[in-house]
C-alpha positions in Angstrom: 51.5 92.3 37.8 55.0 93.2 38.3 56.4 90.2 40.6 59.5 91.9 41.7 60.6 88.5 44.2 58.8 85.7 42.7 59.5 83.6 45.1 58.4 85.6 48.2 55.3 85.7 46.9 55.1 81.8 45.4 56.0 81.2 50.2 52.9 83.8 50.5 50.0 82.0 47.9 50.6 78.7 48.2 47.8 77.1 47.3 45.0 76.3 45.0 42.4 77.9 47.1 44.5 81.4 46.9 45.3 81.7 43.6 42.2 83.2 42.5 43.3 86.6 45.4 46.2 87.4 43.6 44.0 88.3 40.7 40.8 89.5 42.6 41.2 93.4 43.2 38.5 93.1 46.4 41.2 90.9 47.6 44.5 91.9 46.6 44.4 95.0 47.9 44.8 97.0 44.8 41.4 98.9 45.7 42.3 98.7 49.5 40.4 100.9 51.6 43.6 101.9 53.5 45.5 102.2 50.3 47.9 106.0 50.5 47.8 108.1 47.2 49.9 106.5 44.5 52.2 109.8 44.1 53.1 109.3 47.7 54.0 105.2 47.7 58.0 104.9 48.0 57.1 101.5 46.6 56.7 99.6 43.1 54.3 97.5 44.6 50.7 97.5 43.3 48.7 95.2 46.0 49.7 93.7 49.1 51.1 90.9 48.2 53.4 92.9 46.5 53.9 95.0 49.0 54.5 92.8 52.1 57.3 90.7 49.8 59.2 93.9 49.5 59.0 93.9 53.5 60.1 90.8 53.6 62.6 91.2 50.7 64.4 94.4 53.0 64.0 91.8 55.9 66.2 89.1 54.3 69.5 91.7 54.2 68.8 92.8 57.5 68.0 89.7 59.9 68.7 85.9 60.7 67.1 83.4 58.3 65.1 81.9 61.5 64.1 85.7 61.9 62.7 86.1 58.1 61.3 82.6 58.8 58.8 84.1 61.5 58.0 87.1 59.5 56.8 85.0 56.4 54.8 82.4 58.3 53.0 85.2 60.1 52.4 87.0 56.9 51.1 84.0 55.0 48.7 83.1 58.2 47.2 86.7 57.5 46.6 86.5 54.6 45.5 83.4 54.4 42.9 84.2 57.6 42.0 87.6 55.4 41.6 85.7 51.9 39.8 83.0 53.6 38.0 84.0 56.2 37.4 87.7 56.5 36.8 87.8 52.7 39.0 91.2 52.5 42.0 92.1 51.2 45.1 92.8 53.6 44.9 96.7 53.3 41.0 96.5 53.7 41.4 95.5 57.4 40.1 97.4 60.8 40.5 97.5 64.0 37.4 95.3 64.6 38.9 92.9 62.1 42.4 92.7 64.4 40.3 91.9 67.6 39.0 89.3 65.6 42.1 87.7 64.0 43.8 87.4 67.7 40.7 85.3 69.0 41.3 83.3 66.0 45.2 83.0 66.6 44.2 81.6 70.1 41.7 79.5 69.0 41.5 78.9 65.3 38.1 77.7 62.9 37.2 75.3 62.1 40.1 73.5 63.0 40.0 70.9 60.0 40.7 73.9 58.0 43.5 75.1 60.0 45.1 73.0 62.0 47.1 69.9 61.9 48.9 68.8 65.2 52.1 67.5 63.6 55.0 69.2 61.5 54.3 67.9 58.1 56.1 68.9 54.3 53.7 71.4 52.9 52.8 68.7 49.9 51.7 66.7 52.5 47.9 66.1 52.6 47.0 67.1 56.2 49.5 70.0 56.0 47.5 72.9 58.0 49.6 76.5 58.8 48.5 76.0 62.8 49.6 73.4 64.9 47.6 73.9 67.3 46.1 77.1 69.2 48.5 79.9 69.8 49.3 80.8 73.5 48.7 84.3 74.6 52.5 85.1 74.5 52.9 84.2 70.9 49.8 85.6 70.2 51.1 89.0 71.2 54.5 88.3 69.2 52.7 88.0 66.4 51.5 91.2 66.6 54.7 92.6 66.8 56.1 91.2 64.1 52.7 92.7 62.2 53.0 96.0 63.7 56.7 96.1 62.5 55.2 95.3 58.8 52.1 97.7 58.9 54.4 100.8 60.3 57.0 99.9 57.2 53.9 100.0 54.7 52.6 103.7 56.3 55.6 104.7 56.2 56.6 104.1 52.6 53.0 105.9 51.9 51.5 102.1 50.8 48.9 102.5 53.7 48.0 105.8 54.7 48.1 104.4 58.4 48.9 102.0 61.0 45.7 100.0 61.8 47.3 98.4 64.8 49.6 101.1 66.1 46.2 102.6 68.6 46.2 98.8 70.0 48.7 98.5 72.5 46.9 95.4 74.3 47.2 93.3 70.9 50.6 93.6 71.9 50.9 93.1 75.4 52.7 89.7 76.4 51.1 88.2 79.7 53.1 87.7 83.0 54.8 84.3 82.7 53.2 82.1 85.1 55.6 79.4 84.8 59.3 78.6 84.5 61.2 78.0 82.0 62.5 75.2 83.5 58.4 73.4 82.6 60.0 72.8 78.9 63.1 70.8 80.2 63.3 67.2 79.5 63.4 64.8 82.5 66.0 62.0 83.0 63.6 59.7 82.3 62.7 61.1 78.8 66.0 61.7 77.7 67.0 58.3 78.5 64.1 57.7 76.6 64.8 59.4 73.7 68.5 58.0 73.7 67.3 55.0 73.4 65.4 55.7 70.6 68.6 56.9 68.8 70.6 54.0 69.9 68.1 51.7 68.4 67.8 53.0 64.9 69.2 50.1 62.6 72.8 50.7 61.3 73.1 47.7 58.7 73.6 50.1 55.7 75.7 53.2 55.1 72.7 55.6 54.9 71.3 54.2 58.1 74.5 54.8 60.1 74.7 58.5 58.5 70.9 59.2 59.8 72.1 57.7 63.2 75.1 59.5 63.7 73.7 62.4 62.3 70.9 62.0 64.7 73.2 61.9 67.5 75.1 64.7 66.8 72.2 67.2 66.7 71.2 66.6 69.7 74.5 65.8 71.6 75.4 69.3 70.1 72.1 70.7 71.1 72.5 69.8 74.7 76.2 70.6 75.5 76.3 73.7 73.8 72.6 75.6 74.5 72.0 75.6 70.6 69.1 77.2 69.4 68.1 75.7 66.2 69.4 78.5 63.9 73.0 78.1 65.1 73.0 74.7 63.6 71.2 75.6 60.3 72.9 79.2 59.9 76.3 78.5 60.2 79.2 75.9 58.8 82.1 74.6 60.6 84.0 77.0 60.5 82.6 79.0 63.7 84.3 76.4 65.2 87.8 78.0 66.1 90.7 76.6 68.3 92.6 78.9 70.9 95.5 78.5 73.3 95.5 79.0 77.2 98.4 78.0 79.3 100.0 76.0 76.6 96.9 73.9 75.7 94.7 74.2 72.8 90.7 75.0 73.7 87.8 75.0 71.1 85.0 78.0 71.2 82.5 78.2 68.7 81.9 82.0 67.1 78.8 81.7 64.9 75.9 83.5 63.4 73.4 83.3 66.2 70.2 85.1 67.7 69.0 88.3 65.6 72.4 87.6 63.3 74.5 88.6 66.1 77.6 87.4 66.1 78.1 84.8 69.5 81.2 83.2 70.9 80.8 80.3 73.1 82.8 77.4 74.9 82.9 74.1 73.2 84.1 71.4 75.7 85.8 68.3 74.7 82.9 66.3 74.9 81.4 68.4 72.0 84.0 68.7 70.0 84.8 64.6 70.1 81.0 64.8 69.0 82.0 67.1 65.8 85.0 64.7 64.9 82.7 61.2 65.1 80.5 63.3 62.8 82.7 64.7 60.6 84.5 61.0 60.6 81.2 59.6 59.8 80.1 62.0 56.5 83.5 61.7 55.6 86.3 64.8 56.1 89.8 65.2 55.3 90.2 66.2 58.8 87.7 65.3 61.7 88.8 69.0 63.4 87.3 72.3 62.0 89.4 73.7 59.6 89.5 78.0 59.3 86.8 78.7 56.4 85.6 75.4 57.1 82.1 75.2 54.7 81.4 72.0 55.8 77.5 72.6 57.0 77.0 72.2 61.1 74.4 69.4 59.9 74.8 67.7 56.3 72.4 65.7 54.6 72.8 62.0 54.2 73.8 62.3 50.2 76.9 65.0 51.8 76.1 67.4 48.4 74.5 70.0 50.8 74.0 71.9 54.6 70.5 71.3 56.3 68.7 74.2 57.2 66.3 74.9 59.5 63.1 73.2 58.6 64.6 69.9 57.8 66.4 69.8 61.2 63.6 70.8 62.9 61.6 67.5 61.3 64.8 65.5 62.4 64.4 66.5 66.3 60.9 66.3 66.0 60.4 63.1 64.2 62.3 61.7 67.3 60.5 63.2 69.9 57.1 61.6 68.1 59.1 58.2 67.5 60.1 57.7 70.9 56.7 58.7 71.8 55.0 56.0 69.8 57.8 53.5 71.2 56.7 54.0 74.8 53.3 54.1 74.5 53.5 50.4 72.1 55.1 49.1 75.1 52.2 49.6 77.3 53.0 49.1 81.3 56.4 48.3 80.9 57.4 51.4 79.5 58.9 53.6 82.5 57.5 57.0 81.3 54.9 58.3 82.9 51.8 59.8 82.1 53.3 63.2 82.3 56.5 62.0 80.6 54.3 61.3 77.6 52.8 64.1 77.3 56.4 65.8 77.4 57.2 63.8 74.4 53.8 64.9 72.5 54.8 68.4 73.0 58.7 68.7 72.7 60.7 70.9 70.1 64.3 71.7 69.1 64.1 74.4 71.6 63.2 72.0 74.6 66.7 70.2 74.2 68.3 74.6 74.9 65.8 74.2 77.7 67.3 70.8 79.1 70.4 71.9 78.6 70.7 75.1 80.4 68.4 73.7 83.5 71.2 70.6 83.8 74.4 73.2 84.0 73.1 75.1 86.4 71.9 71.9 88.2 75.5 70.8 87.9 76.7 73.6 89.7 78.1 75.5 86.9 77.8 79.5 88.0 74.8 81.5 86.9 76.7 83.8 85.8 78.5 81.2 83.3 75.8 79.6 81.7 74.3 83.2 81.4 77.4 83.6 78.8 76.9 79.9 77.4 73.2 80.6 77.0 74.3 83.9 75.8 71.0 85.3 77.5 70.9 89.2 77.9 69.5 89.1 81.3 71.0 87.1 84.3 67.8 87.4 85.2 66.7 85.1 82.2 69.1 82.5 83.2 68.6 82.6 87.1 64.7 81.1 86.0 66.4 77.9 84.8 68.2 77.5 88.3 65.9 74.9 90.0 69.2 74.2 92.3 68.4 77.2 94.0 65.1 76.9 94.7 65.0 73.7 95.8 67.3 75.1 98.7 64.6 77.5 99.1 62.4 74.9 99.4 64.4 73.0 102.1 64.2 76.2 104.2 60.8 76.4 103.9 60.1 73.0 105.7 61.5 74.4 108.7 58.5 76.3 109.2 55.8 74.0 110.4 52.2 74.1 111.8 51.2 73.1 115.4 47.4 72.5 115.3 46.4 71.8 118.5 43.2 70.1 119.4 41.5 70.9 122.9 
């Protein structure tokens, strides 16, 4: 087998229970049914494995790392759901098989095979590639993404077709019932989260890196709409000073959402967050410097940046901490029911959600945080803007109903 990227394919078969596909041709795909003519492949590949790390390979020079991150994971989950379950190879697969894979994307079995509720290292034991059942809107993203990697493998002559491109409904994202505004965190579980943070012990210096560390993420994630590939994708150096009127402001002009390049405020309040950090881990200067390489988030030892994985286990661990906190405490915690569940359910990209809800309940313009948010559609941002319809809301009282009973 000629393992062009090794380590694309090591992501793809993790896994005792896979090993055996890479060397079973009813699996691999070297016999696929959908397999083009040889003389006609653009590619080197000789199964799908192979063939779907060269997508992946062309994928890396192209998009974000959080991007290539989404493509991999949706390729290992089918191929481990074609290995495992369906018995077939990748190439091998109908349109009968695709109808099947999205029930089981929405509700996957059994679910001691596949699913494990928590983010856990892949060494770990109870490490499953579901969290949980998919919801019809990522369901149908996942289909993009796989309609993006079967059209590149027809049209490099690997498959001799598309065996999605007929199925438009596999594709088709559901009307959003709900706002945005559903995945922002209350007062009362940020407080309770801060809390959390403020209570971690600080008696050695590794424990008052992890808390100030801890604190910065999220006091970065909050003020400044971060998504969580801003802070694993870029160093300190997007952050850049300019002058208005004689003073000196701070932006940020980083590597952000499909590897665009995205300027955006940084107030004072996040950038006297940057300089306790950088204080903390220990730079020359606690401002930015130009070609700065600190990392936006270091790890404790300072020898290297965090990406987006480990960060994600930070925010998350938190989330599940506090949650465990609250509930210990019984009916003197003051989280509700609802709050709980909140905290069960919260992600890196809740804290974006939080933040953007509280600027435009501060009163900053729409059309401001659009740019801080750095949404494409006001429309997008005009969701998050509960201010408004709560006025809406007031309105509406003024019509009232007189039932009158003779």
């Amino acid at each position: 087998m000629d393992v062009r990227h090794p380590q694309l394919i090591d992501d793809l078969s993790t896994g005792r229970s896979l090993i055996h596909a890479l060397h079973n041709d009813s699996l691999n795909g070297a016999q696929g049914r959908l397999r083009g003519q040889p003389d006609d492949c653009d590619l080197a590949a000789v199964n799908d494995l192979e063939a779907v790390a060269e997508w992946l390979a062309r994928k890396q020079v192209a998009k974000s790392p959080v991007t290539v991150r989404a493509y991999r994971r949706e390729a290992e989950r089918l191929f481990r759901w074609c290995w495992l379950q369906r018995k077939k190879a990748l190439s091998d697969l109908n349109d009968a098989d695709f109808s099947a894979y999205r029930a089981f994307l929405l509700d996957p079995q059994p679910k001691r095979d596949w699913v494990y509720p928590r983010r856990v290292r892949r060494s770990h034991p109870n490490w499953r590639i579901f969290q949980g059942p998919m919801s019809q809107a990522n369901a149908a993203y996942t289909f993009t993404i796989l309609n993006e990697l079967f059209n590149w493998l027809s049209s490099k002559g690997y498959l001799r077709r598309n065996p999605i491109a007929m199925d438009s409904e596999l594709r088709k994202k559901p009307e959003k019932n709900h706002s945005p505004t559903r995945f922002a965190l209350p007062d009362s579980v940020w407080d309770a989260v801060v809390r959390t943070i403020e209570s971690l012990p600080k008696e050695t210096s590794k424990q008052i890196m992890a808390y100030e560390r801890l604190r910065y993420i999220f006091t970065l994630a909050y003020l400044m709409d971060f998504r969580l590939g801003d802070l694993a994708n870029n160093t300190m150096g997007a952050f850049e000073p300019f002058s208005y009127r004689g003073k000196t402001h701070w932006s940020w002009c980083g590597i952000g959402k499909g590897g665009r390049i995205d300027r955006v405020p940084a107030n004072t309040e996040a950038m006297e967050a940057v300089a306790r950090y950088r204080r903390a881990i220990g730079c020359e200067s606690v401002q930015p410097q130009p070609g700065d390489q600190v990392g936006m988030v270091m790890s404790i030892s300072g020898n290297k940046a965090l990406g987006a994985d480990r960060i994600y286990r930070l925010v998350s661990k938190t989330f599940e901490s506090t949650y465990d906190s609250e509930v210990a405490q019984g009916d003197l915690s003051p989280l509700s029911s609802h709050d709980l569940e909140i905290l069960k359910k919260a992600s890196t990209h809740w804290l974006r959600h939080t933040a953007i809800t509280r600027q435009l309940e501060a009163g900053i313009p729409v059309q401001t945080v659009q740019k801080i948010a750095r949404h494409k559609d006001l429309k997008t941002t005009g969701e998050y803007n509960t201010a408004e319809f709560a006025k809406i809301h007031e309105q509406s009282q003024k019509h009232r109903l007189r039932w009158i009973v003779s």
